[in-house]
C-alpha positions as CSV (number, residue, x, y, z in Angstrom):
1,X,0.0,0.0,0.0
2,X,1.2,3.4,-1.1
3,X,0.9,5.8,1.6
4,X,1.8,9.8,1.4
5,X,3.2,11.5,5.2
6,X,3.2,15.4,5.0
7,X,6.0,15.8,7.7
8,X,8.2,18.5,8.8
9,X,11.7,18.5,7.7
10,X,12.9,17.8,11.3
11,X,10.7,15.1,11.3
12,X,12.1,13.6,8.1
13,X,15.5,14.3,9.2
14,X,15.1,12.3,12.4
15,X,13.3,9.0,10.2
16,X,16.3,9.1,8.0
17,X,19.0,9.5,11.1
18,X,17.3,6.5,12.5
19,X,17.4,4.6,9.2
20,X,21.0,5.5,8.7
21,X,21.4,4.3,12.1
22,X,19.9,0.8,12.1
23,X,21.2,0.0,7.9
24,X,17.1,0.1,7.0
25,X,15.2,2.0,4.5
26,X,13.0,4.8,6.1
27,X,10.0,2.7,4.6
28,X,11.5,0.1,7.3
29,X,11.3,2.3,10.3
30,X,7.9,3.6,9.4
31,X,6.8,-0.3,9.2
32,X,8.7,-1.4,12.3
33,X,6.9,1.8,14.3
34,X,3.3,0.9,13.0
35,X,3.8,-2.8,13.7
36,X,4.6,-1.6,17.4
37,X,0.6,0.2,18.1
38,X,-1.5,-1.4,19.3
39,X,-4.6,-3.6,17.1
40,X,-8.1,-3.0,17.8
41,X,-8.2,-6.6,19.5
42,X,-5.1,-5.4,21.9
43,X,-6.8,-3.7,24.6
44,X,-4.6,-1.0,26.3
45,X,-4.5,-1.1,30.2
46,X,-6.3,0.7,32.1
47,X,-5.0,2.5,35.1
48,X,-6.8,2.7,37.9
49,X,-7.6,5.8,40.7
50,X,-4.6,5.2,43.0
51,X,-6.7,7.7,45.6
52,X,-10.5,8.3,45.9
53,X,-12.2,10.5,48.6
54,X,-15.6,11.0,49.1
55,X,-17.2,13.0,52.0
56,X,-19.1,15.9,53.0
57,X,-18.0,19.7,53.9
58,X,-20.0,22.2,56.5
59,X,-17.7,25.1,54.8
60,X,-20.6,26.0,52.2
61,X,-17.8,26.2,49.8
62,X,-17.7,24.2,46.2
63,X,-15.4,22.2,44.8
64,X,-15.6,24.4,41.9
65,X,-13.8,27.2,43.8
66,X,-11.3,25.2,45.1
67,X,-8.7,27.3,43.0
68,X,-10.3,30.6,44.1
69,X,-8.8,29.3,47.7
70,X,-5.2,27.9,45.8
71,X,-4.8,31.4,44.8
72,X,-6.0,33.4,48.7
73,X,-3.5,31.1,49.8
74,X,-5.1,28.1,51.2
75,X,-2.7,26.0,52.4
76,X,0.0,28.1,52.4
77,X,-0.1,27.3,56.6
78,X,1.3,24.3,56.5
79,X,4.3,25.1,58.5
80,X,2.3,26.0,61.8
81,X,1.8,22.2,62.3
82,X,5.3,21.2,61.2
83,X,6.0,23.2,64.6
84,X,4.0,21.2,66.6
């Protein structure tokens, strides 16, 4: 199958470096790369939450303005129980 890449020069320039480096034809690397991705039966894992927290909050605030208090400096405290 003929197939036609638009790429930018750097991008060609790094194909052939890699083809010049392994004695292949650039055709070769492109093959090699394509052969690596995954099929549609290959199923790509999934990560999983590593940390989920549910749970209520009498502050009346949203989680939606939880960078509004980033940037008033929530947080920024933290040394006051290092002390302790």
């Amino acid at each position: 199958m003929v197939v036609t890449l638009d790429l930018s020069e750097e991008g060609m320039a790094r194909l052939r470096a890699e083809a010049v480096r392994r004695q292949i034809s650039v055709d070769a690397v492109i093959e090699e790369w394509a052969a690596s991705l995954p099929t549609r039966k290959q199923s790509v894992k999934r990560q999983h939450p590593r940390l989920v927290a549910t749970g209520t909050a009498s502050s009346g605030r949203r989680a939606s303005e939880s960078d509004d208090m980033l940037a008033e400096g929530f947080g920024d405290n933290r040394s006051q129980w290092l002390k302790a």
